[in-house]
C-alpha positions in Angstrom: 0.0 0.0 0.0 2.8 2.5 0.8 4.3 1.9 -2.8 1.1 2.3 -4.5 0.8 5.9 -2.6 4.5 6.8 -3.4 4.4 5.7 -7.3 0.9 8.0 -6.7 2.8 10.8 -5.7 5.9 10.5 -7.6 3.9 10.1 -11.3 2.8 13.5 -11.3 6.4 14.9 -11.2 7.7 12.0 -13.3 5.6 12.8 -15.7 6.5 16.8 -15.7 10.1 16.2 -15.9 9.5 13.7 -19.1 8.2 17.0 -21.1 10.6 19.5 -22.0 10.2 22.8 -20.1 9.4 24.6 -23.7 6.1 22.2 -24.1 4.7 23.0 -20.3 1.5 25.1 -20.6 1.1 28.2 -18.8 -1.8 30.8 -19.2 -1.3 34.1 -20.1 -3.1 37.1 -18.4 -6.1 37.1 -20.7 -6.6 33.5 -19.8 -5.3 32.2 -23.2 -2.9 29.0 -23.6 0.8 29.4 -24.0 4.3 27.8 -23.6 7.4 29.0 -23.0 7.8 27.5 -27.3 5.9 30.5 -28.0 9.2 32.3 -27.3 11.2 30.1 -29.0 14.6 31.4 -29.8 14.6 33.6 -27.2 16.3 34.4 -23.7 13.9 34.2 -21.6 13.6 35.5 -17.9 10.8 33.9 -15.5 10.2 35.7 -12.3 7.5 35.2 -9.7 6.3 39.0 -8.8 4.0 40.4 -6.5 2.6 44.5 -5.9 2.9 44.6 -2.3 6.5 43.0 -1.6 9.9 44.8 -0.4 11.0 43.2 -4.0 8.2 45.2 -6.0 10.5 48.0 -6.1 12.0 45.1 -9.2 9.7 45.7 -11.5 11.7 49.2 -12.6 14.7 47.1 -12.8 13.2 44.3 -14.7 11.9 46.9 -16.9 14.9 48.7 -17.5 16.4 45.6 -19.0 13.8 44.3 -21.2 14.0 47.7 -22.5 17.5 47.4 -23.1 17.9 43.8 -24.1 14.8 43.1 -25.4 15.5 44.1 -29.0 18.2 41.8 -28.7 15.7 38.5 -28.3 15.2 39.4 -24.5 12.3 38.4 -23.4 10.5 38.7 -19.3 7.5 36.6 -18.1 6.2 37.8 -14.8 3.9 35.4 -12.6 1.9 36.9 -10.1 2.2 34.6 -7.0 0.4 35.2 -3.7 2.4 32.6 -1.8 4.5 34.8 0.4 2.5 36.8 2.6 -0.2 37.7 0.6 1.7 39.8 -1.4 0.2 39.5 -4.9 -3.8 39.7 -4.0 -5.4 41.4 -6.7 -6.9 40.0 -9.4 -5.3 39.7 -12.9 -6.7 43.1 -13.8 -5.6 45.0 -11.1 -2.2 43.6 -11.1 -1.8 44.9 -14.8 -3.4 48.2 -14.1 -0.8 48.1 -11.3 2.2 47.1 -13.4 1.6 49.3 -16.4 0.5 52.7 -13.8 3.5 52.2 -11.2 6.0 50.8 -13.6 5.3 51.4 -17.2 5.7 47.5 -16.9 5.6 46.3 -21.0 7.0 43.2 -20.7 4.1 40.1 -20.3 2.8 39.4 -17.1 0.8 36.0 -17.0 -2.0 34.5 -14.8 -1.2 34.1 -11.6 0.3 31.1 -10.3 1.3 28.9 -7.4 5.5 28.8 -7.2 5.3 26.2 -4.1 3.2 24.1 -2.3 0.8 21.1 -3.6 -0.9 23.6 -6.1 2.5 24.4 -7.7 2.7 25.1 -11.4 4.0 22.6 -13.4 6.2 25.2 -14.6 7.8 25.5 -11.3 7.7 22.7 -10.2 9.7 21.7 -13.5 11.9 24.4 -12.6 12.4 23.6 -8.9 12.3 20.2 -8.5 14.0 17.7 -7.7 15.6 16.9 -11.7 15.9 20.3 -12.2 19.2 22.0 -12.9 18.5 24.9 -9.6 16.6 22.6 -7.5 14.7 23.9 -4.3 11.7 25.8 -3.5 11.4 29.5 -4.4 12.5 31.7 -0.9 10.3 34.6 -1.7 8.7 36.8 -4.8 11.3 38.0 -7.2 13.2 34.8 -7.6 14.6 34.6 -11.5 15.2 31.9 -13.5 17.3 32.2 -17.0 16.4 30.2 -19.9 18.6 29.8 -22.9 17.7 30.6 -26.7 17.4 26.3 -27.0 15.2 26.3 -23.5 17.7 24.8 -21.2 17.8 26.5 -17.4 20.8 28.7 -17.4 21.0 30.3 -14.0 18.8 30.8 -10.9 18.7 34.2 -9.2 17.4 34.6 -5.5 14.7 37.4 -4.9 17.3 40.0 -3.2 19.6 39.6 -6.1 18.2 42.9 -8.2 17.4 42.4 -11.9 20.7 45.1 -12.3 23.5 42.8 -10.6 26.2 42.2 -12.6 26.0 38.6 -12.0 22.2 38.8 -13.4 23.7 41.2 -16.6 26.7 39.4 -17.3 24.5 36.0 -17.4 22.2 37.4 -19.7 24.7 39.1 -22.2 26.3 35.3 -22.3 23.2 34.0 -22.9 22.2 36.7 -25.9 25.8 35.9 -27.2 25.5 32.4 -27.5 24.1 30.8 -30.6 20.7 29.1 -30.4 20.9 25.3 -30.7 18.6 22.0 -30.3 16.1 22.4 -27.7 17.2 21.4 -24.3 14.9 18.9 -22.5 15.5 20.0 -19.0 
């Protein structure tokens, strides 16, 4: 009996970790279907963001360098998450009336999401689990994860790292620099 409720448990993540990350479906904002394909050929940056966080004060940073590297093949996707202190509440309405008024945010933010916990997205948990390449749970709102041109994990950022650090920069002018290549399946 306690195999059967292990292979139970196990299956689900099994199964998430035999798809590559680039076929994992998200929803965007508007409530639409998407992958992270859609942005095939591009770096990608995921972050989990909330309005009401010390970290929010990222979103002008984050910003700054889709702006700047965005041209490039540059590319953010902001998930509202509400798993740290009730930081992300609002709706998905008022978190983009939030994003574009405070911030001039113009990169996408998607629906929101679970980062942790057992009604984690498969995207994080894909991201964070145990096969991944930056295992472990995401510490708080504002942790980033960058993804390659070919869709392979690159580098894991914790939330106080701020999207200007060089080690976040320098990681994603590597990343822009190298060429794109057969999709990864992380």
């Amino acid at each position: 009996m306690n195999r059967l409720l292990l292979a139970l448990l196990i299956l689900p993540i099994a199964s998430i970790m035999a798809v590559p990350i680039d076929q994992i479906p998200f929803k965007t904002m508007e409530g639409k279907d998407a992958l992270l394909k859609d942005y095939s050929g591009k770096v990608i940056l995921v972050v989990n963001v909330a309005s009401r966080c010390g970290n929010t004060p990222q979103y002008a940073g984050l910003e700054k360098l889709y702006r700047q590297y965005g041209p490039q093949g540059f590319v953010i996707l902001g998930f509202p998450c509400n798993d740290f202190g009730a930081q992300e509440p609002g709706t998905n309405e008022e978190i983009k009336t939030f994003c574009t008024s405070k911030y001039e945010v113009s990169f996408p933010i998607l629906d929101k999401i679970h980062v942790k916990g057992t009604d984690q997205a498969p995207l994080y948990a894909a991201l964070t689990g145990p096969e991944a390449k930056c295992p472990g749970d995401v510490k708080w709102n504002f942790g980033k994860f960058l993804i390659g041109r070919n869709g392979e994990v690159l580098a894991r950022f914790e939330p106080g790292m701020k999207p200007d650090n060089p080690a976040v920069v320098n990681a994603l002018e590597a990343a822009l620099k190298a060429p794109p290549a057969t999709p990864a399946r992380n």
